[in-house]
NUTIPA-509620 format. One record per residue (C-alpha): residue number from 1; residue in three letters; x, y, z. Coordinates in steps of 0.05 Angstrom, whole numbers. Each point is the difference from the previous one (the first is absolute). Layout:
<recs>
+-----+-----+--------+--------+--------+
|   n | res |     c1 |     c2 |     c3 |
+-----+-----+--------+--------+--------+
| NUM | ALA |      X |      Y |      Z |
...
+-----+-----+--------+--------+--------+
</recs>
This chain:
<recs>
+-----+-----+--------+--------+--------+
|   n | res |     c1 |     c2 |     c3 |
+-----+-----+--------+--------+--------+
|   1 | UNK |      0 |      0 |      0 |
|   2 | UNK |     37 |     60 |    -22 |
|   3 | UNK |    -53 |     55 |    -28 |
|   4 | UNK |     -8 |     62 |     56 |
|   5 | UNK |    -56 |     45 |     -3 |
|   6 | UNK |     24 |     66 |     19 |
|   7 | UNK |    -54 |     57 |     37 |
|   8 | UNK |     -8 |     78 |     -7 |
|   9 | UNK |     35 |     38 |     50 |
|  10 | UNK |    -59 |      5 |     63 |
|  11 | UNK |    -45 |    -65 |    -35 |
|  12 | UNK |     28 |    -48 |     55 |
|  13 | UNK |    -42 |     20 |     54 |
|  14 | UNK |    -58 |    -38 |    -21 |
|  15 | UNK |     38 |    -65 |      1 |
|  16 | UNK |     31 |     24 |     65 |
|  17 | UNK |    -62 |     -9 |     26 |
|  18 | UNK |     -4 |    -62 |    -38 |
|  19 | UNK |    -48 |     11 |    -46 |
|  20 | UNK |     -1 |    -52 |    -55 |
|  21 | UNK |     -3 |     50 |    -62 |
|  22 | UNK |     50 |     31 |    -48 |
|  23 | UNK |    -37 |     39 |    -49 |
|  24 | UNK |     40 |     11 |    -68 |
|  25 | UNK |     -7 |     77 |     23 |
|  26 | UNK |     57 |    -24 |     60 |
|  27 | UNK |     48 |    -21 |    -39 |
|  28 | UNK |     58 |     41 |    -25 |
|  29 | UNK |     37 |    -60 |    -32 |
|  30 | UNK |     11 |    -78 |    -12 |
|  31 | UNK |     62 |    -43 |    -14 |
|  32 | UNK |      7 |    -73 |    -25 |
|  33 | UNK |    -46 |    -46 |    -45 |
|  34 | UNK |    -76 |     16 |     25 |
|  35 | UNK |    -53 |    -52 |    -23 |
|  36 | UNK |    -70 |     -3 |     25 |
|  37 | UNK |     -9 |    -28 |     71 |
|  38 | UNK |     73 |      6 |     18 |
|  39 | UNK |     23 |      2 |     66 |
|  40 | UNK |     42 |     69 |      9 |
|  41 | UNK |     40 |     35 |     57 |
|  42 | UNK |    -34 |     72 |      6 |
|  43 | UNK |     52 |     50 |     28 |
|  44 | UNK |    -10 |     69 |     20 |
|  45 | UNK |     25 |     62 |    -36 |
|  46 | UNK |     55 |      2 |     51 |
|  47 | UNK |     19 |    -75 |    -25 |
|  48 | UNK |    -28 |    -41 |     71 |
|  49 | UNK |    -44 |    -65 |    -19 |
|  50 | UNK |    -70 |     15 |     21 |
|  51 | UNK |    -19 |    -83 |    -14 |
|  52 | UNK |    -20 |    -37 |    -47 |
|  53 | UNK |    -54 |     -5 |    -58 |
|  54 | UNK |    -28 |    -24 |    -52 |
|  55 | UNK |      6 |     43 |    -75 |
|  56 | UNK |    -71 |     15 |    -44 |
|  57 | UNK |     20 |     39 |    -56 |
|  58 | UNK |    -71 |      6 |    -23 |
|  59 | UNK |    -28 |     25 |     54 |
|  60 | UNK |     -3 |     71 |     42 |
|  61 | UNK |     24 |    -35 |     64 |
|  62 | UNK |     71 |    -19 |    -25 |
|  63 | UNK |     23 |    -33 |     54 |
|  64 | UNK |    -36 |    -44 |     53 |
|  65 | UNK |     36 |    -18 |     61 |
|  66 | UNK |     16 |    -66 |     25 |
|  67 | UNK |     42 |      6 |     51 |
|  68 | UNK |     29 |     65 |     42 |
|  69 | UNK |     62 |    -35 |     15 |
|  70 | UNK |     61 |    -13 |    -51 |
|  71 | UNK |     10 |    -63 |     36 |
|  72 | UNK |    -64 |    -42 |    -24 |
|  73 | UNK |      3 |    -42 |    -59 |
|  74 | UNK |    -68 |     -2 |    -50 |
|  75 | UNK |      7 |    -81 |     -5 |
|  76 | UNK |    -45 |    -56 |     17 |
|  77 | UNK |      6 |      0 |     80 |
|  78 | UNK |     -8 |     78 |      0 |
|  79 | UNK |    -76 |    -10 |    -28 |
|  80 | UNK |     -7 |    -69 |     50 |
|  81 | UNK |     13 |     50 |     61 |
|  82 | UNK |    -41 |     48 |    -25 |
|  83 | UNK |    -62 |    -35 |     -8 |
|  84 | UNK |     14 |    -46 |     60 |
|  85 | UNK |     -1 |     72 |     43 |
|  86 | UNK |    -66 |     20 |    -37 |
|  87 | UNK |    -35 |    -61 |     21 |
|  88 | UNK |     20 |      7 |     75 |
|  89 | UNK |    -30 |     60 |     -5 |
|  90 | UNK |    -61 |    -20 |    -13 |
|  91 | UNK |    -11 |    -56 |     57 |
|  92 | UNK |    -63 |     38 |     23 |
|  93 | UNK |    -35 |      0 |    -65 |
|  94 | UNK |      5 |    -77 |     -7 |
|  95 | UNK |    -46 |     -6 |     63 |
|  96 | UNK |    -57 |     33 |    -36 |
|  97 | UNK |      3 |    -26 |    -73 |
|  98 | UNK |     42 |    -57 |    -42 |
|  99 | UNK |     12 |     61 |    -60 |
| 100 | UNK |     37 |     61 |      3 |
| 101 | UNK |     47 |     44 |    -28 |
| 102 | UNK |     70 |    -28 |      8 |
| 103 | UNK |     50 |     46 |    -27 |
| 104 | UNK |    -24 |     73 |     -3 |
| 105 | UNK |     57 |     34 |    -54 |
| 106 | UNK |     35 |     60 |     21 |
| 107 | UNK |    -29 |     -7 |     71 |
| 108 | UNK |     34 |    -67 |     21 |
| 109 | UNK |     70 |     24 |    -38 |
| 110 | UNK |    -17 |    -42 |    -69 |
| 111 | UNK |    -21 |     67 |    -54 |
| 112 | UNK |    -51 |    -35 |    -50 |
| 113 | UNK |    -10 |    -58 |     38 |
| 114 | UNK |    -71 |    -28 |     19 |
| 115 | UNK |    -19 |    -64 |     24 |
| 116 | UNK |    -64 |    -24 |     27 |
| 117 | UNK |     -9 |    -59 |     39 |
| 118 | UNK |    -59 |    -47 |     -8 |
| 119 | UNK |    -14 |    -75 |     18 |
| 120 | UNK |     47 |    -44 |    -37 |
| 121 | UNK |     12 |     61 |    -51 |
| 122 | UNK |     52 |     58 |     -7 |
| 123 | UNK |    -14 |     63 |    -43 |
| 124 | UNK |     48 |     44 |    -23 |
| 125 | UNK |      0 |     62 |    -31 |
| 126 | UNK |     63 |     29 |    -32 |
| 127 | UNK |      3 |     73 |    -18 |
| 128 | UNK |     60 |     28 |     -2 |
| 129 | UNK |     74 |    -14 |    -43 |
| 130 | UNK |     37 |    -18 |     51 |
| 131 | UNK |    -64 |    -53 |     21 |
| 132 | UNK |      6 |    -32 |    -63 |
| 133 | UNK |     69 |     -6 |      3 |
| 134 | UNK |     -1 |    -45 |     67 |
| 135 | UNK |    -64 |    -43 |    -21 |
| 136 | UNK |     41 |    -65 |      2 |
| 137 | UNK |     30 |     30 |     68 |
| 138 | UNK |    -68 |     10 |     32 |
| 139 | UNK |    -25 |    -70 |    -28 |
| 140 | UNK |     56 |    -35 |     29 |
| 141 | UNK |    -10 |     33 |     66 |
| 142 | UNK |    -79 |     -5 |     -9 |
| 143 | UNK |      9 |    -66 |     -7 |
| 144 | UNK |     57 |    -20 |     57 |
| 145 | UNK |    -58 |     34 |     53 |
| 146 | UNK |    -69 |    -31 |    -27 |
| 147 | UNK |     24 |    -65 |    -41 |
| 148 | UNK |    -73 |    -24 |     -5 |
| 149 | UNK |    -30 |     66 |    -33 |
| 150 | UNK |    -12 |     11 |    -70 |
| 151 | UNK |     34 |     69 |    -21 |
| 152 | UNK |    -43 |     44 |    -49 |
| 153 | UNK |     29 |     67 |    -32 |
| 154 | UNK |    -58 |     42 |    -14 |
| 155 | UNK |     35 |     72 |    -17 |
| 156 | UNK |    -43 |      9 |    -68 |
| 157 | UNK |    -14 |     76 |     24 |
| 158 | UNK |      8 |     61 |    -26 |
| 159 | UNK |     55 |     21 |     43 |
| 160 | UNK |     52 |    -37 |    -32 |
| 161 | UNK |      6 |     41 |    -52 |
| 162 | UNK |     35 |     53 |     23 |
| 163 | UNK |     59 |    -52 |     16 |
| 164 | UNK |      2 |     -7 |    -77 |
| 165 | UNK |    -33 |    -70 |     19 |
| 166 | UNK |    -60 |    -41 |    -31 |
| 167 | UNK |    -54 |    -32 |     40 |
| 168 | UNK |      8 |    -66 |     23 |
| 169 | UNK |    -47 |    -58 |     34 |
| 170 | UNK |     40 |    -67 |      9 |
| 171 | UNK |      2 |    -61 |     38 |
| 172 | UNK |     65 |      4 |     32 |
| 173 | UNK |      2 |    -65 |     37 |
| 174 | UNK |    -56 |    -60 |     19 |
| 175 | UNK |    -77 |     -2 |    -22 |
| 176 | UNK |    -49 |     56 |      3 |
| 177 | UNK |    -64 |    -14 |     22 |
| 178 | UNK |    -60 |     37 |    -41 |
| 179 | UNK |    -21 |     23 |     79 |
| 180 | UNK |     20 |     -3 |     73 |
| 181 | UNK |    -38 |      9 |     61 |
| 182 | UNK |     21 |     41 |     47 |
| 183 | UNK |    -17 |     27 |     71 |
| 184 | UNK |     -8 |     59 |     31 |
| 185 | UNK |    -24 |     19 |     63 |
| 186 | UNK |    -49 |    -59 |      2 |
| 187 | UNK |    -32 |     13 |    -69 |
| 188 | UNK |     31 |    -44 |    -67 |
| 189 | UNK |      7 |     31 |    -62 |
| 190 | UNK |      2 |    -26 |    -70 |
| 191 | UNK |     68 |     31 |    -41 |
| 192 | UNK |     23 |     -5 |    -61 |
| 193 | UNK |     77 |      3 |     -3 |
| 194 | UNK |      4 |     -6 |    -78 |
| 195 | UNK |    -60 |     46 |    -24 |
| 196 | UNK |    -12 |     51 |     69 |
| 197 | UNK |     15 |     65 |      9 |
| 198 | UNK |     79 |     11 |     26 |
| 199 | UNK |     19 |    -66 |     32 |
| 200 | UNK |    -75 |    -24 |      7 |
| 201 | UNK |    -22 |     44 |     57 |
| 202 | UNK |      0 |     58 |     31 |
| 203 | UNK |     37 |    -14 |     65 |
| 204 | UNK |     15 |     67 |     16 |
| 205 | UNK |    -70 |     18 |     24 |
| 206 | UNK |      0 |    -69 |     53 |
| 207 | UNK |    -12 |     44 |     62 |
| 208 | UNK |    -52 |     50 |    -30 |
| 209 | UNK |    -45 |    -56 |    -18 |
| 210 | UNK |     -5 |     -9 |     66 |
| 211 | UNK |      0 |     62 |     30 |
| 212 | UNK |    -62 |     21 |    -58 |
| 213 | UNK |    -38 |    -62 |     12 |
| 214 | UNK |      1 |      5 |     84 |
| 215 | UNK |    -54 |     65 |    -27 |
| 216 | UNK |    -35 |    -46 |    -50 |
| 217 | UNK |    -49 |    -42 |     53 |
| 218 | UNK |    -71 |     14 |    -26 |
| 219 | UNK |     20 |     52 |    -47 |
| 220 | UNK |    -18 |      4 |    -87 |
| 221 | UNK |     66 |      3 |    -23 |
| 222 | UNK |     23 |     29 |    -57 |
| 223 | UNK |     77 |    -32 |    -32 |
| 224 | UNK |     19 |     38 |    -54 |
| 225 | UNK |     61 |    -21 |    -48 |
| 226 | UNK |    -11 |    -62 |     42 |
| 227 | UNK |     55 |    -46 |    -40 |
| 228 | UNK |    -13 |    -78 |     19 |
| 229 | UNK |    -38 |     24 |     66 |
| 230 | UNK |     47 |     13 |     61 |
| 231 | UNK |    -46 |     50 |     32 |
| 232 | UNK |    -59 |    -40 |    -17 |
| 233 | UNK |     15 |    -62 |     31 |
| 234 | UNK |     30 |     30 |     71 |
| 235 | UNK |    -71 |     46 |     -5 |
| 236 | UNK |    -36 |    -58 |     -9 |
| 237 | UNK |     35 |    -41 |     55 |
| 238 | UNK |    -10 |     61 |     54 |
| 239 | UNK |    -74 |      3 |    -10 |
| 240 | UNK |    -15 |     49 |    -62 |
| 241 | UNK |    -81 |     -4 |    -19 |
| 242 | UNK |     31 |     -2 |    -71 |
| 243 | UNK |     58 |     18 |    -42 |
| 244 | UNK |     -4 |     26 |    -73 |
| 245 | UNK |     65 |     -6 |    -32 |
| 246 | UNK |     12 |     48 |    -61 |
| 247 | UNK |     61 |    -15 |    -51 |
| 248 | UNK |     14 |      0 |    -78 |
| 249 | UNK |     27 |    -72 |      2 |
| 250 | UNK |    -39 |    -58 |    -18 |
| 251 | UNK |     45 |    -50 |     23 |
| 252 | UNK |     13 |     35 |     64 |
| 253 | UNK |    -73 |     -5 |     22 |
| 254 | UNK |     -9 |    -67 |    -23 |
| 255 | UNK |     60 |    -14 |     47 |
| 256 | UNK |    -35 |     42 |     51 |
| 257 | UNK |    -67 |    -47 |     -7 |
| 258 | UNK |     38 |    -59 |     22 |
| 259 | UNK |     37 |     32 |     52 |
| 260 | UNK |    -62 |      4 |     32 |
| 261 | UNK |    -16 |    -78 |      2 |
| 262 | UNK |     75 |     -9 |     26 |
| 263 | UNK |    -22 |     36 |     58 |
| 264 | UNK |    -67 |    -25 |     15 |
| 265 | UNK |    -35 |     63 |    -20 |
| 266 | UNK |    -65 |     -2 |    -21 |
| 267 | UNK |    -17 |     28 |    -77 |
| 268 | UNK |    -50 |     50 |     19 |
| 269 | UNK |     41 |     47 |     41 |
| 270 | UNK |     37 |     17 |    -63 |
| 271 | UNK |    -12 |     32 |    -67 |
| 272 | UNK |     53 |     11 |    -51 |
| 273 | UNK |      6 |     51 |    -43 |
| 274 | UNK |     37 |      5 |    -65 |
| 275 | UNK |      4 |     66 |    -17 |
| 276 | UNK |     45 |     70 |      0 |
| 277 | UNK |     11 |     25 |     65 |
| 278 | UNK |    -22 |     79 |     -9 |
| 279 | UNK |    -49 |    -14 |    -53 |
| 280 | UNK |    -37 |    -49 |     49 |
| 281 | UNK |      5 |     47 |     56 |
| 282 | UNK |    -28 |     60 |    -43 |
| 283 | UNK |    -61 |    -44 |    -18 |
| 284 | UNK |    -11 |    -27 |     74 |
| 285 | UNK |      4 |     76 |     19 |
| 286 | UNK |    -55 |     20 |    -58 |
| 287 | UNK |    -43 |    -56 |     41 |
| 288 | UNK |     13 |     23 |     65 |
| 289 | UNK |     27 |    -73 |     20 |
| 290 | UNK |     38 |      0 |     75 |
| 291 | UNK |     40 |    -33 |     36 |
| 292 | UNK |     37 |    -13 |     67 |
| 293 | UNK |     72 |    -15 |     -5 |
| 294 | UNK |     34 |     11 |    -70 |
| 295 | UNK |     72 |    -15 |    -17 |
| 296 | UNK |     40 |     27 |    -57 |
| 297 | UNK |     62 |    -30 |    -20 |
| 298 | UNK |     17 |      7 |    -70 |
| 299 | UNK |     53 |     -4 |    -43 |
| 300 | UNK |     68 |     51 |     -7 |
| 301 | UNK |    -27 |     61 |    -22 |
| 302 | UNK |     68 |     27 |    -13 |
| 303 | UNK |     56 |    -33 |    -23 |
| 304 | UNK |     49 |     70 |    -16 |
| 305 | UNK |     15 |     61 |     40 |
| 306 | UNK |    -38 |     34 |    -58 |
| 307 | UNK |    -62 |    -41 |     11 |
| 308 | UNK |    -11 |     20 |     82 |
| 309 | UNK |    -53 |     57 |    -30 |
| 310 | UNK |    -37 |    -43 |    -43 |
| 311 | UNK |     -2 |    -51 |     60 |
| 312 | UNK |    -22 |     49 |     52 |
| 313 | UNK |    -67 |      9 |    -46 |
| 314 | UNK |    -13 |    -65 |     -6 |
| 315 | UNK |     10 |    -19 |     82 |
| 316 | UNK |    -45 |     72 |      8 |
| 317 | UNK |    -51 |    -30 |    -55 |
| 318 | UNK |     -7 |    -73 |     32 |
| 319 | UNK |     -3 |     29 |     74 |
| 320 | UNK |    -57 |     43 |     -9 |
| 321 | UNK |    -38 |    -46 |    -43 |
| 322 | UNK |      8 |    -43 |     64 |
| 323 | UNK |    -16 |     46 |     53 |
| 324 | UNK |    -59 |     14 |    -46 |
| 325 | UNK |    -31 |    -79 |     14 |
| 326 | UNK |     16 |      2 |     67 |
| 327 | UNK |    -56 |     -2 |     52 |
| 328 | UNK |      7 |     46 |     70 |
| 329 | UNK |     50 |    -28 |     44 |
| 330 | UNK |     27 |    -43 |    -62 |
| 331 | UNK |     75 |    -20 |     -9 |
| 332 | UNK |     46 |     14 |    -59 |
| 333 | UNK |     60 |    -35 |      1 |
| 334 | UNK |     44 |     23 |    -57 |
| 335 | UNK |     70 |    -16 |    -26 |
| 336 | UNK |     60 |     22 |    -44 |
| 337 | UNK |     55 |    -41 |    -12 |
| 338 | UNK |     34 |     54 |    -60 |
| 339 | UNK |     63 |      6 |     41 |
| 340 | UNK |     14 |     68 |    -34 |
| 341 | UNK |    -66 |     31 |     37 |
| 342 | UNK |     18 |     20 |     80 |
| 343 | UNK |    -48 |    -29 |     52 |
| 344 | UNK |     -3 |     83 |     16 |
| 345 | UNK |    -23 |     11 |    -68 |
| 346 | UNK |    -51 |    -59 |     -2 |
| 347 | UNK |    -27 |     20 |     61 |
| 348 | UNK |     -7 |     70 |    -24 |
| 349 | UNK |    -36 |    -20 |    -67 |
| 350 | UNK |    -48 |    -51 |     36 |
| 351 | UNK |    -21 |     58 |     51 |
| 352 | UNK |     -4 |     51 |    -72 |
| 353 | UNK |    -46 |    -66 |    -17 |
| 354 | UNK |    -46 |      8 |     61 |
| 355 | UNK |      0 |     70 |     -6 |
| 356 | UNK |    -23 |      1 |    -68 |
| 357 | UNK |    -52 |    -61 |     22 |
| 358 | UNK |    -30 |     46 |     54 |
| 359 | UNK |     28 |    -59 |     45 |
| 360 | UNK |     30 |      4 |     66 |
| 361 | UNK |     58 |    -54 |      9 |
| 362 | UNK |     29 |    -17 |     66 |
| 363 | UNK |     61 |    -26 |    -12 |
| 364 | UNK |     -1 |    -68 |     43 |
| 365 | UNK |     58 |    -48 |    -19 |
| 366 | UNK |     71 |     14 |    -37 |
| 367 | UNK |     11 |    -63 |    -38 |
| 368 | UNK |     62 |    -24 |    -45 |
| 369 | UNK |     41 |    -54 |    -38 |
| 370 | UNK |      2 |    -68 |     51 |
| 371 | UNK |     58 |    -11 |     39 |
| 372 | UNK |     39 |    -53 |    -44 |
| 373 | UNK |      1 |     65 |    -50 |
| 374 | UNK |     49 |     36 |     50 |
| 375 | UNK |     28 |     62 |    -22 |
| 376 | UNK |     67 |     14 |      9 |
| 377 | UNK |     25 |     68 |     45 |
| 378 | UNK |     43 |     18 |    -56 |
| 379 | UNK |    -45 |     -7 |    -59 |
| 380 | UNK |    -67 |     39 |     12 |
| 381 | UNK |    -29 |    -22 |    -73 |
| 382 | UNK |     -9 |    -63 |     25 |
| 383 | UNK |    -57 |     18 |     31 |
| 384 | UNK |    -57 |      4 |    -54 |
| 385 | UNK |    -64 |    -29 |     35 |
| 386 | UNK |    -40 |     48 |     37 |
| 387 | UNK |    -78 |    -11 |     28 |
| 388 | UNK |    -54 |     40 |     42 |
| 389 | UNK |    -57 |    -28 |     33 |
| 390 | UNK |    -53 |     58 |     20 |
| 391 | UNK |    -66 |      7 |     20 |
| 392 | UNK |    -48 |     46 |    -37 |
| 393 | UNK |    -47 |     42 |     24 |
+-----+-----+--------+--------+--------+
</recs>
């Protein structure tokens, strides 16, 4: 390994803080061969080795760190440690479900990492240069800690591409299964690892579930962008009167349908909806339908820095249009998880929401990404999930 990465006089101080970035705007210069994914010793302007990381030449963040010490070595055993530390992390999080996020990227010291755990099953998703570089590295070690799982790469997103990188979905190692079942918290859920959403699931939102559905008990609830039903089921479970579940994906719902019968729960407490989100919200507001407890969690609204304006309309549009359906002394619980939006802002649009709604919101829970989604001190965009439960009057 002989290629350095030299920084702009002053552009240490981020990594001095060790902060995994190097954005091509650091760097005043670079010596030796540079390929894509390349481990490379980043030095200051004043010549000191900052660490070590890995080179995207495609991409705005140049650099992504590794390691903050010259000392460590990007082999084999450096990726065994590292996940080996992530999962004694996450020791609590077994006790309460049998799938959760393994490796979280940047914020357990592996940039473009992710890993989910599920029965029998490991998903990864790749996303940066320097992640496709080690893939064999992070099989091997994948492989040395969980011999009997079946590895699956899903990283066919969008993100990739600005590592210069196409989208990929492979079997890495074993047999995937069309479906796993999984629990959580008591309930079972149906996931597809091959055709779902990210990994499969959305095991970020474990611990709002169940915080949303302890309001649920004899409630009409409203789930909108409900996915394969998360907040149906746990609803459902605590006692909801019934749960209509509102989301643009055929195959979701029909996954949501028999979620139900995996959990004993009887047919008639849910409808399913297949429908637009805002355009089925509009026409239940022309109506005058109501309800008692309705949760939004929909998609990233904004993927850029340049998109945060655009996204702040559409989380004002959705929020009102809720507050709008909501009985007296209903509940909204709402969500964001556009990492680029601040929980400050959010916060500030939902209440520009209620305002606009002729709502008053009292602000009753501050809810975020579970705790196997950790974020790291040093990194603040690792924290990209943020949540509100409030009553309405």
């Amino acid at each position: 390994m002989s290629a350095t990465v030299v920084l702009q006089t002053g552009r240490e101080k981020s990594l001095l803080r060790h902060h995994p970035w190097v954005f091509a705007s650091a760097i005043k210069s670079t010596q030796g061969r540079l390929h894509s994914g390349d481990t490379v010793i980043v030095l200051s302007a004043e010549g000191k080795i900052l660490g070590l990381g890995s080179w995207s030449p495609e991409s705005t963040i140049r650099v992504r760190m590794w390691s903050f010490s010259a000392d460590e070595v990007i082999d084999k055993t450096f990726f065994l440690r590292r996940i080996q530390h992530a999962l004694t992390a996450r020791q609590l999080i077994k006790q309460n479900t049998d799938a959760f996020r393994l490796v979280a990227a940047e914020n357990d010291g592996l940039p473009g990492v992710t890993i989910d755990l599920y029965p029998g099953l490991l998903v990864c998703q790749l996303l940066s240069a320097g992640a496709e570089k080690h893939r064999d590295k992070i099989v091997w070690a994948l492989r040395k800690l969980f011999p009997s799982h079946s590895i699956l790469e899903r990283s066919d997103v969008a993100i990739r591409e600005r590592e210069g990188l196409e989208p990929v979905r492979q079997i890495l190692y074993g047999e995937i299964p069309e479906e796993i079942c999984i629990t959580e918290l008591g309930a079972k859920f149906l996931v597809s690892p091959l055709e779902g959403h990210k990994t499969g699931f959305y095991l970020d939102q474990r611990s709002s579930r169940a915080l949303v559905a302890s309001f649920a008990r004899d409630k009409e609830v409203l789930n909108c962008f409900s996915y394969t039903g998360g907040f149906t089921v746990h609803c459902l479970l605590q006692g909801a009167k019934h749960v209509t579940s509102v989301d643009s994906s055929g195959p979701a719902l029909s996954l949501l349908q028999r979620q139900l019968a995996l959990n004993n729960l009887p047919t008639e407490l849910s409808t399913t909806l297949n429908a637009d989100v805002f355009a089925q919200l509009r026409q239940w507001r022309q109506q005058g339908r109501l309800f008692d407890l309705i949760i939004l969690d929909p998609p990233k609204f904004a993927e850029s820095k340049q998109q945060v304006t655009r996204a702040c309309r559409g989380y004002k549009d959705i929020n009102m249009l809720a507050l709008q359906l909501l009985r007296p002394g209903g509940f909204l619980a709402t969500f964001s998880c556009s990492g680029l939006l601040s929980e400050d802002l959010f916060r500030k649009v939902v209440a520009d929401a209620a305002l606009d709604a002729n709502r008053q919101l009292l602000y009753l829970h501050r809810m975020a990404q579970d705790q196997d989604h950790p974020v790291a001190a040093s990194y603040p965009e690792g924290f990209y999930l943020k949540g509100l439960l409030a009553k309405c009057e």
